[in-house]
N, C-alpha and C positions, 0 to 999 in steps of 0.2 A: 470541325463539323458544327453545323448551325442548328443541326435540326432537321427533322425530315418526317417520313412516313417510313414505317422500321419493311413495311409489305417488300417495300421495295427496294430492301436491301437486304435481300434475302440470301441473294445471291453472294455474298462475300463470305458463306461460310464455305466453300471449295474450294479457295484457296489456301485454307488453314492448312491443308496438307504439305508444304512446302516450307512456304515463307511467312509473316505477320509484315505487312509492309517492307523493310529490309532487318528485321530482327529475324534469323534462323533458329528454326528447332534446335539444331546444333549449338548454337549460339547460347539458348537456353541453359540446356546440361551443361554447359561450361561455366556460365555466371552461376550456376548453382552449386556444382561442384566444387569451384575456387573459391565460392562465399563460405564454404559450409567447413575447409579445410583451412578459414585464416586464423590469427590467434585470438582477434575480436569475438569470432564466433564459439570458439574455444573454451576459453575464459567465460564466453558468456554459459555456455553449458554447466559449466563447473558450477556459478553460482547458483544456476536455480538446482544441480542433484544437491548442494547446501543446503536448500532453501528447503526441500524435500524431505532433508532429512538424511540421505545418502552420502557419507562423509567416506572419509579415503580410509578410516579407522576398517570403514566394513572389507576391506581386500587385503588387510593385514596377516601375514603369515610369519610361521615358525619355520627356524633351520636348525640342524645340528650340523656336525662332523663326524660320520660315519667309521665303523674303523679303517673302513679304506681310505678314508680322506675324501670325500667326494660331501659336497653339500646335499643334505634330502631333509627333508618339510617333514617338523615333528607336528604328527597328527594325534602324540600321548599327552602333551601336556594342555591343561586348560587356556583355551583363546577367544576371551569374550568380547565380546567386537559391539561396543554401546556406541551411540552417536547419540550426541546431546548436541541439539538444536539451536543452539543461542543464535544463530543467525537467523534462524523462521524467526525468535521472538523476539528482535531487532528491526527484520523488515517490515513484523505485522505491528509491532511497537510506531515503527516510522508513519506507516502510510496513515494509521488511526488517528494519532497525535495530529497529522494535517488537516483530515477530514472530521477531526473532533465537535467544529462547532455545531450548533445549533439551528444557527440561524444560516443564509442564502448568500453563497460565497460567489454568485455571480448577482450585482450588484448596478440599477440606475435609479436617478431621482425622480425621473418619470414615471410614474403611474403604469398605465399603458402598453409602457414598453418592461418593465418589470413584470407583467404579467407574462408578458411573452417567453420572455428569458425562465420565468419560473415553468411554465411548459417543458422547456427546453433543456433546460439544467436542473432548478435546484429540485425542483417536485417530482422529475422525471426518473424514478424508481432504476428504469433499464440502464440510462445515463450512469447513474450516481456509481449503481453495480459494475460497467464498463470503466467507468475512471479507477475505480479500485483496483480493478487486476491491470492497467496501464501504470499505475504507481508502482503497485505489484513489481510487476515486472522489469521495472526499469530500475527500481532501487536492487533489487535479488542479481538481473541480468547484467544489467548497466545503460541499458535501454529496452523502451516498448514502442508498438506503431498502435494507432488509431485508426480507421479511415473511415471515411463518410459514405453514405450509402442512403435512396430514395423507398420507402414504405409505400403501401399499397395507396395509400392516400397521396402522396406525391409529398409527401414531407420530408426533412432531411434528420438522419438518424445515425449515429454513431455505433461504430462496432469496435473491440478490442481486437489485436493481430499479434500473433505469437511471433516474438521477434527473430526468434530461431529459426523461420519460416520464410524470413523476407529479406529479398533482395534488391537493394538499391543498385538501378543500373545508372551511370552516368552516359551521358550525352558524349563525350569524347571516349569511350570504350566500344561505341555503335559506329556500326559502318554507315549507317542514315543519320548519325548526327543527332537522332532523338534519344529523348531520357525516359526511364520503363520502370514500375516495379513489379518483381516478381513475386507471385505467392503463393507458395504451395505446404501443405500438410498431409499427412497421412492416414488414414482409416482404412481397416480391415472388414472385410468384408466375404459372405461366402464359408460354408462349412468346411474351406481348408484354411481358414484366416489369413488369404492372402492381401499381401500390405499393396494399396493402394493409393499414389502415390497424385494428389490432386493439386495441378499447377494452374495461377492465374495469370496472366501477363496485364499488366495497365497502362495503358497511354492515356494521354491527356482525355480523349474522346469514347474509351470504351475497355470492354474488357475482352482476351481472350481467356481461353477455356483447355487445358490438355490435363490429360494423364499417363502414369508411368505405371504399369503393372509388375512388384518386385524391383528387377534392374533391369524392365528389358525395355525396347523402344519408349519415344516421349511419342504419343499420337494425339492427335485432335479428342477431345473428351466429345461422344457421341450422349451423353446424359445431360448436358447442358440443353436446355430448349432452343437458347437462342446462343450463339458461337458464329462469331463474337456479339455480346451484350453492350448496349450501349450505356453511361452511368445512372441515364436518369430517363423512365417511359411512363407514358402519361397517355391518357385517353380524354379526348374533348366529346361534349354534353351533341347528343344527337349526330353523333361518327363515330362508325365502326371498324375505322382505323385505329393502328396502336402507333402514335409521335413517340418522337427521340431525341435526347439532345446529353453533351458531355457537360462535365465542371468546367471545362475550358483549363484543369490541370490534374495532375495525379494524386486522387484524392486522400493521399496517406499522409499520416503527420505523426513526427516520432521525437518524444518525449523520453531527454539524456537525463542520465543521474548525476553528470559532471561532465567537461568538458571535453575527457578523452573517451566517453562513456566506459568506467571503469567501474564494475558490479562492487557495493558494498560492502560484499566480501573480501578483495581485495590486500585491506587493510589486516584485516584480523582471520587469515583463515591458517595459517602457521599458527597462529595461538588458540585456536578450536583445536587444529589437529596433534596439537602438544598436548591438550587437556585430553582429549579424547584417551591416548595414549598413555598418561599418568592416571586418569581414573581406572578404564579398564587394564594396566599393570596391575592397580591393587585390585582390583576383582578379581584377577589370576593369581596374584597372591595368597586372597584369601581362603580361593577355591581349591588351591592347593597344600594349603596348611593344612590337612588332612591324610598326603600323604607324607610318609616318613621315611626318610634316609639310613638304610641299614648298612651299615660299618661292621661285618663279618669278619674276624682274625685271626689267623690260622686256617681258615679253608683249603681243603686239599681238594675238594673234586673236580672235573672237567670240565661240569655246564654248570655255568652261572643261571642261564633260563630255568633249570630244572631247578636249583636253589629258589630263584625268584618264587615261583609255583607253588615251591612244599610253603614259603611263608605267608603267603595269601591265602592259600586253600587248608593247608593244615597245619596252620597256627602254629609249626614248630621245624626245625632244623638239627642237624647232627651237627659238632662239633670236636675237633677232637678231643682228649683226654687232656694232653700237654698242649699250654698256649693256645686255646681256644678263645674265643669269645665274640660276643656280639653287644653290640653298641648302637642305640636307637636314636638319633639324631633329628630336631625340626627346623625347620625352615623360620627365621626371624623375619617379622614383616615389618618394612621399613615403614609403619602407620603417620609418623608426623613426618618426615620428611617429605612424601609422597602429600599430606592434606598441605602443609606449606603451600608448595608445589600448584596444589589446584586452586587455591584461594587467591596464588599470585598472579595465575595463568585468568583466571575469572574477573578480576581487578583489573585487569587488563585490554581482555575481550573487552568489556563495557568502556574502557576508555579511550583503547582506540577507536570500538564502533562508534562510538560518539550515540551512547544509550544511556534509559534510566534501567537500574535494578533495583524493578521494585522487591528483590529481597531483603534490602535494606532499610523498608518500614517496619522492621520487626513486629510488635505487639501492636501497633498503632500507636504510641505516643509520641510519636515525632510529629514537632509544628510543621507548622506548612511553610514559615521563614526556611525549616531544612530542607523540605519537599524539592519549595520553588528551587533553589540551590541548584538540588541534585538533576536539576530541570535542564542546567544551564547549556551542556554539551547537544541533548536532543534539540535544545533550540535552534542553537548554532547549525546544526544538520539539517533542520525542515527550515530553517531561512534562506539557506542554498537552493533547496530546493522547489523555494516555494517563487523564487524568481524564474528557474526555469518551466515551471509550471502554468506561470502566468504570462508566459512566453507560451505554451504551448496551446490554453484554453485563449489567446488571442487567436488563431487561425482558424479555429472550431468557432469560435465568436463573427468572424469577418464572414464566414457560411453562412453562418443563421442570422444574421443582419440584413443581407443578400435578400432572405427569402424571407423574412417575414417586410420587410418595405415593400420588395415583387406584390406579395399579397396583399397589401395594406392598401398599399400606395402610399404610404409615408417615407421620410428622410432619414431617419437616425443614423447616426457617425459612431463611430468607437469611441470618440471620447465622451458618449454618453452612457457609458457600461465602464465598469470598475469592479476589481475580484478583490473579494474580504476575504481572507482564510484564518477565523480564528480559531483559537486554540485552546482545547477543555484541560486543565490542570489537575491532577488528582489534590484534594484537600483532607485534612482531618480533621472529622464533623462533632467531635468537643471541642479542637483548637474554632472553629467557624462559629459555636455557638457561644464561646465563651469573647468573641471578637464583637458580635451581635449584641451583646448583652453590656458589652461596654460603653457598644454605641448607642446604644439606647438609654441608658445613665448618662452618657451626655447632653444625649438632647435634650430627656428631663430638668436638667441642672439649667441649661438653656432656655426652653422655655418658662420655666420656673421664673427664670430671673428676669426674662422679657416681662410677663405676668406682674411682678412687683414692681414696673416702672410704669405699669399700664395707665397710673396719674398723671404721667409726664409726657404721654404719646398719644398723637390721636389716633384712630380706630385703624385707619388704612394702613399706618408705617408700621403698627404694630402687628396685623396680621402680617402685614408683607413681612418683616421679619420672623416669624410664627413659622412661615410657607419655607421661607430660607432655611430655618434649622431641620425641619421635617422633609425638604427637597420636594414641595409640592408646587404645582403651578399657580400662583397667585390668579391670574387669568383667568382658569378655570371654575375659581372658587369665589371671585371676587363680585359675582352677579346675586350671590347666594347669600351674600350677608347684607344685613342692615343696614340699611342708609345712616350716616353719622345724625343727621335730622332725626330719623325717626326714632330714636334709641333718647336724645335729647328735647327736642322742642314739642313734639307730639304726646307724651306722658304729660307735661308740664300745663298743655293747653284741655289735656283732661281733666285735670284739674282744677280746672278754672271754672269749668264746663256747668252751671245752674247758681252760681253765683251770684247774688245780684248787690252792688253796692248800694249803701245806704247815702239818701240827698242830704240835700244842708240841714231838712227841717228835722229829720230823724225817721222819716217814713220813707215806705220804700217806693223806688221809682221807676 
């Protein structure tokens, strides 16, 4: 589609009820369904209830063996069910570390065009917010989508897309031979909270529009204004028409965490769920070191229950005469082999995640020679990841290059744009101040000693070495100083200055 007058294509929203050019409703529910039951999608769920917080530790249960022999779920003994997070604080650890620096990680030596880009990315507050939960999300999931979207002013704007939402259709699974994605999310709605089930479909040139109410039929969504939407509408100065025109492709862009997109977790979530289960052991242990094992001997009556009873409630039991006795037993808790245990399982999560713990700056006195160190595995992790990154803000880039030349009427190419992603290092601010302090006794030493040859050098070579030890610009400073003249021959000629030599005869002339 090239473009048009949107009035008069008004008409292509009745046949939503059917067909989308040759993509079927039917068709729909089925790439959604099969998307949503693979194991990509699977795996991908898993990570983010990690990421949550929701660890498989919380559906942990008790059994015994009954006297019939039959397993049943002991709901007596203590089952505390903690989840510790080290994954949240691995992913928020990761995406920070990348987006650490300072300074404009979208980057040209043009003027100009930097401004532009700073619009667009590095100053752009909403941007900056939407790349974080695409990081988010792809390191937790194992991927996230982007996609591009026009503002009221006709500007090109980025949104994030829940990847658990989205369906990549391929071109060879369509009976039209075209490639779609689907997107849909849910919101409740209505004082019976029913689940609302909002689907978008995308082709190259627009969007359509359905919803699912609970599980029952996919219909044309009636709440859309315009169904199907095209990607990008505009109004011209003095017409009161509304124009239209597409990307010319499907505006989604999805940013992997690795090549098979495999969530972060992955790696390390058998050794979350082993700590989980060795920590919370000893909190049951602990919580149960209070009650106590009664070893009754000689007991002759029927009900044990009723025994139980009198000992809880009235602090005492009958016995008999002969061979009686009772014996009060505790439970030993196995405290170091179980701390072992979690300190190896935590040495581990960080290693394999390929993380810093910062539990290991203890008091602060750790240089930052050990910092950088402990630096070394996150590195490794955000330098994988910062290739595919910059793989991905290319395509977001080739957009807004599009449209800001369209507007301009200028050229710029991509290879006048280049992505810096530096990186804030955590330091220790006595190891920094005492680094600072060192190097400033150098330079004193240095200049000091320039200063004593200052007999041996004329004015220019010795500031320029002055500028060298202090890292200042000579250039800058070199308008501002003395002419080698004036400091020399002009003193000299003041002093000359009402003197009058005496003639041959001894009078003055």
């Amino acid at each position: 589609m090239a473009g048009g007058n949107l009035q008069a294509q008004q008409g292509n929203k009745k046949h939503l009820k059917g067909v989308i050019d040759m993509l079927t409703i039917p068709e729909i529910k089925a790439f959604i369904d099969n998307d949503a039951s693979s194991d990509k999608k699977r795996f991908a769920r898993v990570g983010q209830k990690y990421y949550e917080g929701d660890h498989d530790i919380r559906k942990y249960r008790l059994y015994f063996i009954n006297a019939d022999g039959d397993l049943q779920e002991d709901t007596t003994r203590s089952n505390i069910k903690i989840s510790h997070p080290f994954f949240t604080e691995l992913v928020d650890q990761e995406v920070q570390y990348m987006l650490s620096g300072k300074d404009a990680f979208v980057k040209s030596d043009l003027p100009e065009l930097q401004d532009e880009l700073d619009a667009y990315f590095n100053d752009n507050e909403n941007f900056i917010a939407e790349l974080y939960e695409v990081i988010t999300g792809a390191v937790a999931k194992g991927f996230e989508y982007m996609y591009a979207y026009k503002d009221a002013e006709g500007h090109t704007c980025f949104q994030s897309a829940d990847s658990l939402g989205v369906v990549e259709v391929r071109a060879k699974d369509t009976d039209d031979g075209c490639e779609y994605v689907i997107y849909w999310y849910v919101e409740r709605i209505g004082k019976d909270n029913k689940a609302i089930k909002r689907i978008q479909v995308w082709d190259d040139k627009q969007t359509y529009f359905f919803c699912q109410v609970d599980d029952g039929d996919i219909v044309p969504d009636d709440s859309a204004p315009i169904n199907p939407r095209p990607h990008t509408i505009w109004h011209k100065t003095g017409d009161a028409s509304t124009y239209f025109d597409g990307f010319g492709f499907i505006p989604f862009f999805r940013l992997d965490n690795c090549k098979k997109q495999f969530s972060g977790l992955k790696t390390i979530k058998d050794l979350i769920d082993d700590y989980d289960l060795m920590s919370c052991g000893l909190s049951n242990n602990i919580q149960d070191a209070n009650e106590v094992l009664y070893v009754v001997k000689g007991f002759q009556g029927d009900n044990l229950d009723e025994l139980m009873t009198n000992i809880k409630a009235k602090k005492h039991i009958g016995i008999p005469d002969t061979g009686g006795d009772v014996d009060i037993r505790t439970i030993d808790i196995p405290y170091q082999a179980r701390q072992a245990k979690l300190d190896l399982d935590e040495k581990n999560i960080y290693r394999f995640g390929m993380g810093f713990n910062s539990a290991q700056l203890g008091d602060g006195n750790i240089t930052n020679v050990v910092i950088k160190s402990r630096y070394a595995l996150l590195d490794l992790k955000c330098n994988k990841l910062e290739i595919r990154l910059k793989q991905f803000m290319r395509r977001l880039l080739k957009i807004v290059l599009k449209e800001i030349n369209d507007e301009n009427g200028t050229d710029y190419q991509m290879k006048d744009v280049y992505f810096d992603f530096e990186r804030e290092v955590m330091t220790n601010a006595q190891d920094n101040a005492q680094i600072e302090l060192t190097d400033a006794q150098k330079q004193q030493v240095q200049v000091t000693t320039l200063l004593n040859l200052a007999t041996l050098l004329d004015n220019e070579t010795l500031m320029e070495n002055i500028c060298e030890v202090l890292d200042l610009d000579y250039t800058e400073i070199q308008d501002k100083l003395p002419k080698q003249e004036d400091t020399d021959l002009y003193p000299a000629r003041d002093a000359l200055d009402g003197i009058q030599p005496e003639d041959d005869t001894g009078g003055a002339g």
